[in-house]
PDB file of the backbone (N, CA, C, O) and the ligand in Angstrom, with CONECT records:
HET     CU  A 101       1
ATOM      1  N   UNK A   1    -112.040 103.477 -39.375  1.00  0.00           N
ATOM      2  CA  UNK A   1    -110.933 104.232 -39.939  1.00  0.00           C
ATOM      3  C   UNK A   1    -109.686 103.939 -39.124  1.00  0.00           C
ATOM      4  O   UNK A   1    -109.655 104.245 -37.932  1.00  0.00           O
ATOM      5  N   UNK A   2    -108.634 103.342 -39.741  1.00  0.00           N
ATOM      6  CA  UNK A   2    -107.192 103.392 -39.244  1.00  0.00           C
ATOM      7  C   UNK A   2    -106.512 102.949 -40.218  1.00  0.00           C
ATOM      8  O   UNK A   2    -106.705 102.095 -41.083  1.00  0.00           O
ATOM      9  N   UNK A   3    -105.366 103.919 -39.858  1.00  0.00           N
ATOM     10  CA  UNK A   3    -104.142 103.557 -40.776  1.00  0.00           C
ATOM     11  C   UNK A   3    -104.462 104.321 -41.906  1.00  0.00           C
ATOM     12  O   UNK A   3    -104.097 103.989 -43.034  1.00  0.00           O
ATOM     13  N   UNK A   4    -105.256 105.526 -41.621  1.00  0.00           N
ATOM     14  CA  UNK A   4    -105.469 106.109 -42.947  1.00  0.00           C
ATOM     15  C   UNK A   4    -106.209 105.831 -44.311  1.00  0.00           C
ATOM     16  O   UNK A   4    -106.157 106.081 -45.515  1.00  0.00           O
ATOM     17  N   UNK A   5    -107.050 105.042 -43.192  1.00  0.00           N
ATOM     18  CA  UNK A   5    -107.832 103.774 -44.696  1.00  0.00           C
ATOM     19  C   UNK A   5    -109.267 103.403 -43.678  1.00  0.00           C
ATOM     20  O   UNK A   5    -109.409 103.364 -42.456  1.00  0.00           O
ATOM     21  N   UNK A   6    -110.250 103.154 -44.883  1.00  0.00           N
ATOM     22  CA  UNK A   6    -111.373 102.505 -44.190  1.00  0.00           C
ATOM     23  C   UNK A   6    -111.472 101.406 -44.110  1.00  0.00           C
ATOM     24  O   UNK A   6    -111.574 100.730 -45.134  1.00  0.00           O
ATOM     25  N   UNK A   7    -111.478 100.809 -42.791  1.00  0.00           N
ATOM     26  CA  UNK A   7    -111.536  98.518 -42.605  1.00  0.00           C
ATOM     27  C   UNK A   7    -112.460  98.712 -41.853  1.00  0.00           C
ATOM     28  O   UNK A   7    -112.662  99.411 -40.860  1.00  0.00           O
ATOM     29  N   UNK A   8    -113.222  97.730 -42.677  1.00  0.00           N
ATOM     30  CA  UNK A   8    -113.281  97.087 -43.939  1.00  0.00           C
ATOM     31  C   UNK A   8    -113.615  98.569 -45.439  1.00  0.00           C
ATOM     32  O   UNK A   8    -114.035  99.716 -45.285  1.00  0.00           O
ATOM     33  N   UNK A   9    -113.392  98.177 -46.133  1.00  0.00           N
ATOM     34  CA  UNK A   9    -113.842  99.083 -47.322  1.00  0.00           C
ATOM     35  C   UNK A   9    -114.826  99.241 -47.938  1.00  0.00           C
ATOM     36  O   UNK A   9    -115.130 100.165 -48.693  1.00  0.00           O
ATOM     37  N   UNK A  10    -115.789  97.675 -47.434  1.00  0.00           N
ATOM     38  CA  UNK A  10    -116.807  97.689 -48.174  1.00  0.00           C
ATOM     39  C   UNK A  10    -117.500  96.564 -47.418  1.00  0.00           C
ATOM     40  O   UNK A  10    -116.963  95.525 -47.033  1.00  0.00           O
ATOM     41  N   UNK A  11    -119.009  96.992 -47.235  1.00  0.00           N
ATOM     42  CA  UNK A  11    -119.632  96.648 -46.233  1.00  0.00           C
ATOM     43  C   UNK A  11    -121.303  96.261 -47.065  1.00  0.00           C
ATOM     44  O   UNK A  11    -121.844  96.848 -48.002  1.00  0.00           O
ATOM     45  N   UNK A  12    -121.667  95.317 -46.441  1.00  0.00           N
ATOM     46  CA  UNK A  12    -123.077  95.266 -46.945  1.00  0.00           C
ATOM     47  C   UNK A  12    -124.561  94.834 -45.489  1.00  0.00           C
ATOM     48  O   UNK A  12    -124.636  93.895 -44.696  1.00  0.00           O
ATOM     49  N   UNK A  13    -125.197  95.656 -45.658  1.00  0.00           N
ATOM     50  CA  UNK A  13    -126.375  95.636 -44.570  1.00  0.00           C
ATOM     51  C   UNK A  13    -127.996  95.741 -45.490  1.00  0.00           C
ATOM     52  O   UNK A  13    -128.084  95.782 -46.717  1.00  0.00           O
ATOM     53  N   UNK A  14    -128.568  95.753 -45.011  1.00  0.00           N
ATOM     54  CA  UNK A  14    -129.842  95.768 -44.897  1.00  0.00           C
ATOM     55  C   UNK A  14    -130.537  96.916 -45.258  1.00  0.00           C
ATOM     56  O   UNK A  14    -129.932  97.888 -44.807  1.00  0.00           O
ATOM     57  N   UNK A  15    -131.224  97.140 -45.677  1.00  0.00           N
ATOM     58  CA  UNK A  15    -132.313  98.121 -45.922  1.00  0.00           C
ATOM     59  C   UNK A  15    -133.125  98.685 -43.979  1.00  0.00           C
ATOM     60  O   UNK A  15    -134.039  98.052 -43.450  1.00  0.00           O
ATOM     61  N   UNK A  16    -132.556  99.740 -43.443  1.00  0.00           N
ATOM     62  CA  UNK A  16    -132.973 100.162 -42.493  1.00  0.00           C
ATOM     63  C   UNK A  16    -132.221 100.258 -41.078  1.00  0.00           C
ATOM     64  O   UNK A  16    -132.579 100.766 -40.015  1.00  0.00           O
ATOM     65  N   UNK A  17    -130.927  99.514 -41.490  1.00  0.00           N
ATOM     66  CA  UNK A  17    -129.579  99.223 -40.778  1.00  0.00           C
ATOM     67  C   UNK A  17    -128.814 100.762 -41.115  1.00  0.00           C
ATOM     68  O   UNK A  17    -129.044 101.581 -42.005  1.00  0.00           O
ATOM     69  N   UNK A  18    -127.722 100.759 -39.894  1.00  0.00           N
ATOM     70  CA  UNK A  18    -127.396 101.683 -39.493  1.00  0.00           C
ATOM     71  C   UNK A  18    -125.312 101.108 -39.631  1.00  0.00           C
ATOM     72  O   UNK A  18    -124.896  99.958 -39.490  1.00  0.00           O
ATOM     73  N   UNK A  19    -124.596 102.167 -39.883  1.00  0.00           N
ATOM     74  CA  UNK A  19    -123.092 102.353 -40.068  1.00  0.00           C
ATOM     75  C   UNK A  19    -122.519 103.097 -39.297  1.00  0.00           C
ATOM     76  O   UNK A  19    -122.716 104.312 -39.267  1.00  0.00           O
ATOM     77  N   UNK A  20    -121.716 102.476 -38.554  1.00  0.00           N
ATOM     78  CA  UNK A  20    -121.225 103.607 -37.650  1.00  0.00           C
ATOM     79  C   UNK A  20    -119.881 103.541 -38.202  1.00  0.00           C
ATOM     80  O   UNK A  20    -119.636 102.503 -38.816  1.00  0.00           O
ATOM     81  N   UNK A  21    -118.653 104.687 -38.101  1.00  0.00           N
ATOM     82  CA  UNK A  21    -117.720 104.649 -38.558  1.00  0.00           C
ATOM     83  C   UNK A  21    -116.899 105.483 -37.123  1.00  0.00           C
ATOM     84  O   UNK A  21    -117.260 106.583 -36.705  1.00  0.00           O
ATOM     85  N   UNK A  22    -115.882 104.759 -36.600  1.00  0.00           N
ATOM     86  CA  UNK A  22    -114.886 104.949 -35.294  1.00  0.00           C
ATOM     87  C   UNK A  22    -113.721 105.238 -35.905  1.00  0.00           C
ATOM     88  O   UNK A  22    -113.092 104.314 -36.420  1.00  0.00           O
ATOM     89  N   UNK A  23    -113.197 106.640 -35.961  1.00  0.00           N
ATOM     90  CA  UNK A  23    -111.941 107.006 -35.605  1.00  0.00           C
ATOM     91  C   UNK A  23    -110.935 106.364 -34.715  1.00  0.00           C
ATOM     92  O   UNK A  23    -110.894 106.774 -33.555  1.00  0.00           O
ATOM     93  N   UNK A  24    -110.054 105.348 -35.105  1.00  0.00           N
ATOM     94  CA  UNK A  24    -108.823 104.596 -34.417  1.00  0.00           C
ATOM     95  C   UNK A  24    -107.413 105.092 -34.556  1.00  0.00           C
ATOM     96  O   UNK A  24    -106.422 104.460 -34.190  1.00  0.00           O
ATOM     97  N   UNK A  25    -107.406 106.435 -35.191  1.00  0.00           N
ATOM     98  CA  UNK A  25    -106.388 106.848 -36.174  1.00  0.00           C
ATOM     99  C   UNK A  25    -105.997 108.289 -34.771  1.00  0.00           C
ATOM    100  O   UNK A  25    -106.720 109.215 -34.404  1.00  0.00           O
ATOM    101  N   UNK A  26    -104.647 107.915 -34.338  1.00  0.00           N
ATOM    102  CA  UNK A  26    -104.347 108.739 -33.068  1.00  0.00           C
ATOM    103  C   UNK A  26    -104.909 110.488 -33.296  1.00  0.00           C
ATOM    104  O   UNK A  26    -105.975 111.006 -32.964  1.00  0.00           O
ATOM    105  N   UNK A  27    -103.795 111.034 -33.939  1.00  0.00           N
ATOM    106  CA  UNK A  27    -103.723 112.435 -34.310  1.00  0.00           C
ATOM    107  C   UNK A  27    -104.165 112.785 -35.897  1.00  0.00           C
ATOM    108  O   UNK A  27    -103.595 113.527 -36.697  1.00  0.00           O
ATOM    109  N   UNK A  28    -105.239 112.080 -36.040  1.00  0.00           N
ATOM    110  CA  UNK A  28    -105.563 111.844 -37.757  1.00  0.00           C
ATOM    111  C   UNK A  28    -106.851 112.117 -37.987  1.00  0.00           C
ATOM    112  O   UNK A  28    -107.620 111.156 -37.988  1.00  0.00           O
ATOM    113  N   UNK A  29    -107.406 113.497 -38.238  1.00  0.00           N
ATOM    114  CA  UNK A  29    -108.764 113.575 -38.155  1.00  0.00           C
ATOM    115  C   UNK A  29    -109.232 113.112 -39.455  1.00  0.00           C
ATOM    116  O   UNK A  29    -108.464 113.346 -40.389  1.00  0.00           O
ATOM    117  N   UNK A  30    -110.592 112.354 -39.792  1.00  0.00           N
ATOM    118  CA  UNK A  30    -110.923 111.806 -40.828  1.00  0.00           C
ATOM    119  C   UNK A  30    -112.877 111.961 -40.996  1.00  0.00           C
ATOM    120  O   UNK A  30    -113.555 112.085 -39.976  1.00  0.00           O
ATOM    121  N   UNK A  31    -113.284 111.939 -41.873  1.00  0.00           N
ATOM    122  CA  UNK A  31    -114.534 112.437 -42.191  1.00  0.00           C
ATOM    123  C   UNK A  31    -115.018 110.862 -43.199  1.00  0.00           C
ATOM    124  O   UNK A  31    -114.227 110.111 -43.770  1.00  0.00           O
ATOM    125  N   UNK A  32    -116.530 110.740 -43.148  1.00  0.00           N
ATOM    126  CA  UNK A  32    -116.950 109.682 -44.360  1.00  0.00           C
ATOM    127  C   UNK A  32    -117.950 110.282 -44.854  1.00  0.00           C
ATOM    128  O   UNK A  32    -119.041 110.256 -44.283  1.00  0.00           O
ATOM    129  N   UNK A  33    -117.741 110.957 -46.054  1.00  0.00           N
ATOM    130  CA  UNK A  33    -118.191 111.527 -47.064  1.00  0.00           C
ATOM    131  C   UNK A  33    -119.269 110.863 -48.471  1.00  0.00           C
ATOM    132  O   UNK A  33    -118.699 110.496 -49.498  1.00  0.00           O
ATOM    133  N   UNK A  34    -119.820 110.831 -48.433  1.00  0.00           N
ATOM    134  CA  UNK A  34    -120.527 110.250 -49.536  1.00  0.00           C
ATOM    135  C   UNK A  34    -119.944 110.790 -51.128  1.00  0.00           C
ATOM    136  O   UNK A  34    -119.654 111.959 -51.381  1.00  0.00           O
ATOM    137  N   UNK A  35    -119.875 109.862 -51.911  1.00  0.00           N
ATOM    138  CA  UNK A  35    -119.929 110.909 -53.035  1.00  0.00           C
ATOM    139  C   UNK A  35    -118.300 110.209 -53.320  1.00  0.00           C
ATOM    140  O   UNK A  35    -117.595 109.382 -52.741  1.00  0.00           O
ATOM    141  N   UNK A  36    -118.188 111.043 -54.525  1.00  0.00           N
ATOM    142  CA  UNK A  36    -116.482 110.983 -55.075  1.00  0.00           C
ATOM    143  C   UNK A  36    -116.132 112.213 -54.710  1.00  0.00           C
ATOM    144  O   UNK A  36    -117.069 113.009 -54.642  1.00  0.00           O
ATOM    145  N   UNK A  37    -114.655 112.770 -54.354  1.00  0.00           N
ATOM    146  CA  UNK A  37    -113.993 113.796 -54.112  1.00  0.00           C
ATOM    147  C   UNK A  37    -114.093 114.952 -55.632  1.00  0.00           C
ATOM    148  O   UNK A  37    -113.481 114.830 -56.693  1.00  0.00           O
ATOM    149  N   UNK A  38    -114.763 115.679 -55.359  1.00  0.00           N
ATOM    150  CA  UNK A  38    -115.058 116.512 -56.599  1.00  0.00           C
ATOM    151  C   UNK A  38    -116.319 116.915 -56.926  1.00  0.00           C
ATOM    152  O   UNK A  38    -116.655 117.978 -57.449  1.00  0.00           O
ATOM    153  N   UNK A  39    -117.352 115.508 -56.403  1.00  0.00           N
ATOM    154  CA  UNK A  39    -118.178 115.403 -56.713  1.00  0.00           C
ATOM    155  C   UNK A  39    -119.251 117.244 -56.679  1.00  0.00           C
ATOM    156  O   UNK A  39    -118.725 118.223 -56.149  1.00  0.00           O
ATOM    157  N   UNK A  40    -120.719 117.340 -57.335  1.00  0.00           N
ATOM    158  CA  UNK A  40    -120.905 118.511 -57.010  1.00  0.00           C
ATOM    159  C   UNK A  40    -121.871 118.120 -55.963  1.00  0.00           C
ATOM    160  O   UNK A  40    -122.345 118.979 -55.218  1.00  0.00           O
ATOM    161  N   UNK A  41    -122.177 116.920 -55.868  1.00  0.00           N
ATOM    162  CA  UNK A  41    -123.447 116.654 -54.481  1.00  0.00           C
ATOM    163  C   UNK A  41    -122.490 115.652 -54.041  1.00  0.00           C
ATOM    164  O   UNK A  41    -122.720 114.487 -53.718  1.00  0.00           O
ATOM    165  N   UNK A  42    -121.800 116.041 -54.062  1.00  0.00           N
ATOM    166  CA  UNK A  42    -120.673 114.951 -52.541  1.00  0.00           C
ATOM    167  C   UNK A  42    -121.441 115.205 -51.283  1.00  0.00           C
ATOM    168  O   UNK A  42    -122.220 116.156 -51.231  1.00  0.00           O
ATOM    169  N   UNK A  43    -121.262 114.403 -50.268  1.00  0.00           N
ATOM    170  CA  UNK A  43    -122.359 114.706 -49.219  1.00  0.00           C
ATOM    171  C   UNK A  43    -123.573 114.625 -48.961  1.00  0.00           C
ATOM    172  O   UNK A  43    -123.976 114.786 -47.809  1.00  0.00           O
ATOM    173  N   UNK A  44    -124.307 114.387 -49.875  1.00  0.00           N
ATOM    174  CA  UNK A  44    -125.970 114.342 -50.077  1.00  0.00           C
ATOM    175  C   UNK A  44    -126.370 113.357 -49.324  1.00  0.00           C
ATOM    176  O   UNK A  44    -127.339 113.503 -48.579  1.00  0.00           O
ATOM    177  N   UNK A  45    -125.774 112.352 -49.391  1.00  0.00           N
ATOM    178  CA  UNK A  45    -126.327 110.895 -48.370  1.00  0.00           C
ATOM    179  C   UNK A  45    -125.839 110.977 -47.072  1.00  0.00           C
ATOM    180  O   UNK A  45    -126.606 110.480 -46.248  1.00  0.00           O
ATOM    181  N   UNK A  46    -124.878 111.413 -46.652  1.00  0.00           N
ATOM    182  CA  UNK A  46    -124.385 111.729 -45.796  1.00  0.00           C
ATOM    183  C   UNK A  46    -122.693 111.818 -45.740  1.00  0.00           C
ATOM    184  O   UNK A  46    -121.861 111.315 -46.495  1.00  0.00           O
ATOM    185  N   UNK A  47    -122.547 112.564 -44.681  1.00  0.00           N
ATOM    186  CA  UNK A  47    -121.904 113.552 -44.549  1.00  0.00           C
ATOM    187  C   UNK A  47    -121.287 113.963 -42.863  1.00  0.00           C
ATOM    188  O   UNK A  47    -121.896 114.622 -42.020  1.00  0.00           O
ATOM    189  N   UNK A  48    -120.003 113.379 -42.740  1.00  0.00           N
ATOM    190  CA  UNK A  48    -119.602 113.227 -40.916  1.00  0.00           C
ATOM    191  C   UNK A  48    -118.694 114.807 -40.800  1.00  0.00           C
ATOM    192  O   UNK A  48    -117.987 115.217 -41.721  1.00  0.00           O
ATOM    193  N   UNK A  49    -118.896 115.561 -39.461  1.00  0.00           N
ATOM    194  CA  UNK A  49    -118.099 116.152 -39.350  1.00  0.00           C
ATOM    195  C   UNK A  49    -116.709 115.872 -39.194  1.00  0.00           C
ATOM    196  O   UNK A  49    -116.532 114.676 -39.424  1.00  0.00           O
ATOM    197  N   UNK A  50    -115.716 116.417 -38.921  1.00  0.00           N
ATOM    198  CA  UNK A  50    -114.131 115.950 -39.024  1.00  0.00           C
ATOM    199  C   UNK A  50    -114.662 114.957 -37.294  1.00  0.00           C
ATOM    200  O   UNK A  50    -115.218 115.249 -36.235  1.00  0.00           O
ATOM    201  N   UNK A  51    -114.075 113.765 -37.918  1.00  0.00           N
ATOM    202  CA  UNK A  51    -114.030 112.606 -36.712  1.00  0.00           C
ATOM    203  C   UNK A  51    -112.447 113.089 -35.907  1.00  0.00           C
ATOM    204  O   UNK A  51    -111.480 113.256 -36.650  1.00  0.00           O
ATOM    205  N   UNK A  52    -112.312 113.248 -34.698  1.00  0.00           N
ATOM    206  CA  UNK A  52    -111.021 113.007 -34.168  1.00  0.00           C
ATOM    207  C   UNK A  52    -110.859 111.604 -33.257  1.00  0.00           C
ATOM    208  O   UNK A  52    -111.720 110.727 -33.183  1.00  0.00           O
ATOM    209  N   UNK A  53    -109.429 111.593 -32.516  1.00  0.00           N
ATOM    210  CA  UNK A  53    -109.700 110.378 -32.065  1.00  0.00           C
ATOM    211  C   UNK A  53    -110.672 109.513 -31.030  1.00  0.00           C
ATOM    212  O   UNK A  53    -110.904 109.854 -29.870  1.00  0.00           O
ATOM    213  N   UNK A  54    -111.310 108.065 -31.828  1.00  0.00           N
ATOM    214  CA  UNK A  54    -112.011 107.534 -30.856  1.00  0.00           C
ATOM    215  C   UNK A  54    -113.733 108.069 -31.215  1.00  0.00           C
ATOM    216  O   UNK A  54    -114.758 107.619 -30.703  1.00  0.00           O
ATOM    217  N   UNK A  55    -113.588 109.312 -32.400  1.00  0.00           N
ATOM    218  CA  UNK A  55    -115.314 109.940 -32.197  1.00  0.00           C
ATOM    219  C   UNK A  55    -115.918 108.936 -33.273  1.00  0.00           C
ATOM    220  O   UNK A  55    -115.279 108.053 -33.845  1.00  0.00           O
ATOM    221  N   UNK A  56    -117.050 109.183 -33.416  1.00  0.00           N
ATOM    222  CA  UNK A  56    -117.995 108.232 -34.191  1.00  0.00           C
ATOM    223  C   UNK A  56    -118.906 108.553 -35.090  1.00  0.00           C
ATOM    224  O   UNK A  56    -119.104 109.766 -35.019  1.00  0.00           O
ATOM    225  N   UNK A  57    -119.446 108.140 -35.763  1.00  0.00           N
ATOM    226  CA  UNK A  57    -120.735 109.180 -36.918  1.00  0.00           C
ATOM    227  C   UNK A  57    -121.491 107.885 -37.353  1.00  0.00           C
ATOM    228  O   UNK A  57    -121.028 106.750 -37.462  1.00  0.00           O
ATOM    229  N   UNK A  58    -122.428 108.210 -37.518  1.00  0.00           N
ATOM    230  CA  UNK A  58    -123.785 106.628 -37.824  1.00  0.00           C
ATOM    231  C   UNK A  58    -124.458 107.249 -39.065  1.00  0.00           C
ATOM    232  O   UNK A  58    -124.482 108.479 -39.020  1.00  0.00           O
ATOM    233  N   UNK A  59    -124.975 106.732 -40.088  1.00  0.00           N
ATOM    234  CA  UNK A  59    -125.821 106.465 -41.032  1.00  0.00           C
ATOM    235  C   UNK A  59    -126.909 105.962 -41.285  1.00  0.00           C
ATOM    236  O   UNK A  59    -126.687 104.967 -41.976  1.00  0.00           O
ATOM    237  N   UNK A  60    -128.144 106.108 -41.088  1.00  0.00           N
ATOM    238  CA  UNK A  60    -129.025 104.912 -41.156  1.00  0.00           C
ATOM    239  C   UNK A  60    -129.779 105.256 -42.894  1.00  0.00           C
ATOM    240  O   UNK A  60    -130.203 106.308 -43.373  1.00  0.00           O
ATOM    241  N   UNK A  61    -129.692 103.930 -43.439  1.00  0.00           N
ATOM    242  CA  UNK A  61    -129.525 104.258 -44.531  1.00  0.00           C
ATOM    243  C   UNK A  61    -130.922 103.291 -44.925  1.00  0.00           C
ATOM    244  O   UNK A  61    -131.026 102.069 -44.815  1.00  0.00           O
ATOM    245  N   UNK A  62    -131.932 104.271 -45.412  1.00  0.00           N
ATOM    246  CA  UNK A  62    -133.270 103.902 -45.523  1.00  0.00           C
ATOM    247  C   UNK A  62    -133.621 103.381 -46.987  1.00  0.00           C
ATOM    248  O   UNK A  62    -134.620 102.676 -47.126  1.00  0.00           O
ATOM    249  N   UNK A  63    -132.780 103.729 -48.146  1.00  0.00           N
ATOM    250  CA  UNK A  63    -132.818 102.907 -49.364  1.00  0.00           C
ATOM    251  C   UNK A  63    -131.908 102.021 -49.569  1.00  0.00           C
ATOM    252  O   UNK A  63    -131.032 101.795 -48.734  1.00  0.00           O
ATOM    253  N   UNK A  64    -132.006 101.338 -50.829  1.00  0.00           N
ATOM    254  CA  UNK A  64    -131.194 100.506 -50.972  1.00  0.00           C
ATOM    255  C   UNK A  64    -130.442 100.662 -52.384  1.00  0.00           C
ATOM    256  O   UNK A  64    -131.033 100.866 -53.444  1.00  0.00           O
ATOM    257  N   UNK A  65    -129.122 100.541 -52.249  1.00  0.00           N
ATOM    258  CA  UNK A  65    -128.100 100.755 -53.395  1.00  0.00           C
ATOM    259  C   UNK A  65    -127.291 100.641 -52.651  1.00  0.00           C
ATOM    260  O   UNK A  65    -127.220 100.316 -51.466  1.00  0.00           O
ATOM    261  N   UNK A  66    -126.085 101.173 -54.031  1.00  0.00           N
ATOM    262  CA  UNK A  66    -124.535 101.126 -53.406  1.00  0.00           C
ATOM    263  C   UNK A  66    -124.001 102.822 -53.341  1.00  0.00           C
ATOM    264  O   UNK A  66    -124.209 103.649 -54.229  1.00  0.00           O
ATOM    265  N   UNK A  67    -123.343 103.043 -52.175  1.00  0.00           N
ATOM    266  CA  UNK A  67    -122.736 103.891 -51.917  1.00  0.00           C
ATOM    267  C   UNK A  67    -121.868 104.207 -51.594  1.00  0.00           C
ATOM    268  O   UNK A  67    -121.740 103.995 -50.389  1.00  0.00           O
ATOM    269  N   UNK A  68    -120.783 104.822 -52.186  1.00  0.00           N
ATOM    270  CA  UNK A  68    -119.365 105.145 -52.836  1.00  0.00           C
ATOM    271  C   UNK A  68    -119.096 106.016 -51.416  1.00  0.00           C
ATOM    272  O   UNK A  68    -120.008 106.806 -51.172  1.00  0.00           O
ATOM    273  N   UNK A  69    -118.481 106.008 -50.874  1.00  0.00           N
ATOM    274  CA  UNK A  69    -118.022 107.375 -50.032  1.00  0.00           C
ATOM    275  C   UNK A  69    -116.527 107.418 -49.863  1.00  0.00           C
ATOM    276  O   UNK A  69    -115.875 106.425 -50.183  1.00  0.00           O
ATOM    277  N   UNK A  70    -115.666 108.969 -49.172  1.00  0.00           N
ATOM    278  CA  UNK A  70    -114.732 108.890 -49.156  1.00  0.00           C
ATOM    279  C   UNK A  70    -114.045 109.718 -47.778  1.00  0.00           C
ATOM    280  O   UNK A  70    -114.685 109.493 -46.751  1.00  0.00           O
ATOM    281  N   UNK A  71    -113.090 110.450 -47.635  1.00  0.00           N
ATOM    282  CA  UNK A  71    -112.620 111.375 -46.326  1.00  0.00           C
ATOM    283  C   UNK A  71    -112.142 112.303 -46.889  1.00  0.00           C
ATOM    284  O   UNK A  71    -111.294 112.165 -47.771  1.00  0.00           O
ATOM    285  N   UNK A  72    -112.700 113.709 -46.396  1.00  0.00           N
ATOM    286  CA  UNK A  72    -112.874 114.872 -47.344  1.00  0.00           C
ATOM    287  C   UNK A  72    -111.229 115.068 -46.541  1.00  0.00           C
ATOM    288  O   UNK A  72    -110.469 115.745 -47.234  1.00  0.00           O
ATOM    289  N   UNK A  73    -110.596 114.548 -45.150  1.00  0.00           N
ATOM    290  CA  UNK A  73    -109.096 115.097 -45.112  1.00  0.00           C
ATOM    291  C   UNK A  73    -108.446 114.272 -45.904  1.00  0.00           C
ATOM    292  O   UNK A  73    -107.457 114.970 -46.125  1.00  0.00           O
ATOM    293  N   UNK A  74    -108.282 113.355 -46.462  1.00  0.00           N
ATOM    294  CA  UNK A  74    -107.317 112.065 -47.254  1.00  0.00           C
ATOM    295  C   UNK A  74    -107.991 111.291 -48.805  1.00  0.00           C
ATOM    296  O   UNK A  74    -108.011 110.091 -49.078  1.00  0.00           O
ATOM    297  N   UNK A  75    -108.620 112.742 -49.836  1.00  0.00           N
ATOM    298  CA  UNK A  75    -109.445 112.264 -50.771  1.00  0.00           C
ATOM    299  C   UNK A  75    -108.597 111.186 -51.878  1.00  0.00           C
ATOM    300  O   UNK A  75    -109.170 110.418 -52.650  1.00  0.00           O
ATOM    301  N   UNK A  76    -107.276 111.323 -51.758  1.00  0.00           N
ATOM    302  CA  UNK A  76    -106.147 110.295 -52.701  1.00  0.00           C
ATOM    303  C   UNK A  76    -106.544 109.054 -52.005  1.00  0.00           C
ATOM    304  O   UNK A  76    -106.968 108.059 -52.592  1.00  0.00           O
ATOM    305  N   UNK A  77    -106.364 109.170 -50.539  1.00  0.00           N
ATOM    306  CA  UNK A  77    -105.597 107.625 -49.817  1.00  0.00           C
ATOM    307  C   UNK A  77    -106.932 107.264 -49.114  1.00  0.00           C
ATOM    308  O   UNK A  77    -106.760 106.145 -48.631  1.00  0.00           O
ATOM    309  N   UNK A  78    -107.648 107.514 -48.955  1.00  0.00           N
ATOM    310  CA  UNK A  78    -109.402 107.276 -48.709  1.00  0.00           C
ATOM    311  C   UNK A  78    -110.519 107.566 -49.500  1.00  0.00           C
ATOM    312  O   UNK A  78    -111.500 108.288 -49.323  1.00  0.00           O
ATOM    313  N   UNK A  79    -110.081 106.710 -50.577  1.00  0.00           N
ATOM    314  CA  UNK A  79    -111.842 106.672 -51.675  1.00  0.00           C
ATOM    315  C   UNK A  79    -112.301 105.683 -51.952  1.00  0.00           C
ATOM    316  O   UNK A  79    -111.969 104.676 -51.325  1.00  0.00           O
ATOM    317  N   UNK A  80    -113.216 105.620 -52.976  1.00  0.00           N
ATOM    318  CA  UNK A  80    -113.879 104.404 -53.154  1.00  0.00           C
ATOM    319  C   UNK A  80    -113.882 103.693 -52.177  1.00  0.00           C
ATOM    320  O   UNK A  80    -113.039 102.863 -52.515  1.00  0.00           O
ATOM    321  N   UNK A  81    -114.259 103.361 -51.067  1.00  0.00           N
ATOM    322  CA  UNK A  81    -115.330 102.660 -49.930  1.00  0.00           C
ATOM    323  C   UNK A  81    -116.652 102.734 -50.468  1.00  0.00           C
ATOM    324  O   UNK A  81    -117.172 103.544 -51.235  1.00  0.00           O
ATOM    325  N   UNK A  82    -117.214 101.393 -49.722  1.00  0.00           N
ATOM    326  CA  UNK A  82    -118.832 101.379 -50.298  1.00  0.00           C
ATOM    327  C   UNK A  82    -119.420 100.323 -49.340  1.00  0.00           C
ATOM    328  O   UNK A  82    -118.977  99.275 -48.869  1.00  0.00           O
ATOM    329  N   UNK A  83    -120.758 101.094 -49.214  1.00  0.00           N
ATOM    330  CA  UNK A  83    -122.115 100.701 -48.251  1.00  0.00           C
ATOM    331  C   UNK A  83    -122.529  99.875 -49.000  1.00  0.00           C
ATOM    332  O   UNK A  83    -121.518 100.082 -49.671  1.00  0.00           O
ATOM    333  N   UNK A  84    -122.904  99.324 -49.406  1.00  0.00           N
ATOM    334  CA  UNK A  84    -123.874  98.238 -50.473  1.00  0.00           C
ATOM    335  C   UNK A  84    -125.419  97.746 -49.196  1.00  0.00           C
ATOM    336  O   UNK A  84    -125.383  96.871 -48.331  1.00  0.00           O
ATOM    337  N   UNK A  85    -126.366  98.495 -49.474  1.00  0.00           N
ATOM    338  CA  UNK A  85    -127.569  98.220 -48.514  1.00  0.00           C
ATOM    339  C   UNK A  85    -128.147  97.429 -49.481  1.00  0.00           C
ATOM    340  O   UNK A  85    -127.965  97.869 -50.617  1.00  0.00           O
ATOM    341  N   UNK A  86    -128.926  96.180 -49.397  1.00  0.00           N
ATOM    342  CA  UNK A  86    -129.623  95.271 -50.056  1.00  0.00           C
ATOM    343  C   UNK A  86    -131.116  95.469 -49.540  1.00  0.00           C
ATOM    344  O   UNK A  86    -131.264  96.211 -48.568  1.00  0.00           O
ATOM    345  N   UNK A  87    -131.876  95.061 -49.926  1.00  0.00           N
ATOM    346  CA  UNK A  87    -133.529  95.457 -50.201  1.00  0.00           C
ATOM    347  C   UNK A  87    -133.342  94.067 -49.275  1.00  0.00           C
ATOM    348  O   UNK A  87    -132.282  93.451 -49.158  1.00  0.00           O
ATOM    349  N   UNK A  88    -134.876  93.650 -48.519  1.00  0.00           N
ATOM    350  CA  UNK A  88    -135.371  93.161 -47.602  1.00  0.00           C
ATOM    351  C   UNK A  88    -135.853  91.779 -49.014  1.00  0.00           C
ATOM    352  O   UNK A  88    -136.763  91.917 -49.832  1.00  0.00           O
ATOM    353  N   UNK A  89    -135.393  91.179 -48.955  1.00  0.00           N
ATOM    354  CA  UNK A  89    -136.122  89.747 -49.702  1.00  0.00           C
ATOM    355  C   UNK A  89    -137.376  89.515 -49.746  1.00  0.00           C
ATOM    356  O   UNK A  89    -137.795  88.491 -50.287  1.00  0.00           O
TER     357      UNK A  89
HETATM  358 CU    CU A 101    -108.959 110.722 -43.564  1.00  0.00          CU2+
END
């Protein structure tokens, strides 16, 4: 997270691989939310408390699909990001 945005936006790993997401954003607390902003199970996959600067939140993401997430402080200017975990060949 910086600049009010997630870099990269969209990421692809492995089936059993893990996401960490680092707050770089000075005075800008930011969250990575699963789900679309609205959603009624936003959060279900996971779900970071408010990140401040420099903190961190991990995922280990045991199925495989794509997953949409967003930042429950910046739901306009931080959405659609996506995990894309691929199945083991
Ligand atoms: Cu944010």
């Amino acid at each position: 997270m910086r600049s009010i945005a997630f870099d990269p936006v969209e990421i692809t790993i492995g089936v059993g691989e893990s996401v960490t997401w680092t707050n770089m954003d000075g005075f800008i607390p930011h969250t990575a939310t699963s789900g679309n902003p609205g959603d009624d199970d936003l959060g279900a996959v996971f779900r970071s408390a408010r990140l401040s600067q420099g903190a961190t939140f991990t995922h280990t993401f045991s199925e495989a699909g794509e997953f949409v997430y967003f930042c429950e402080v910046h739901p306009v200017m931080m959405r659609d990001a996506k995990v894309i975990v691929q199945a083991e060949e």
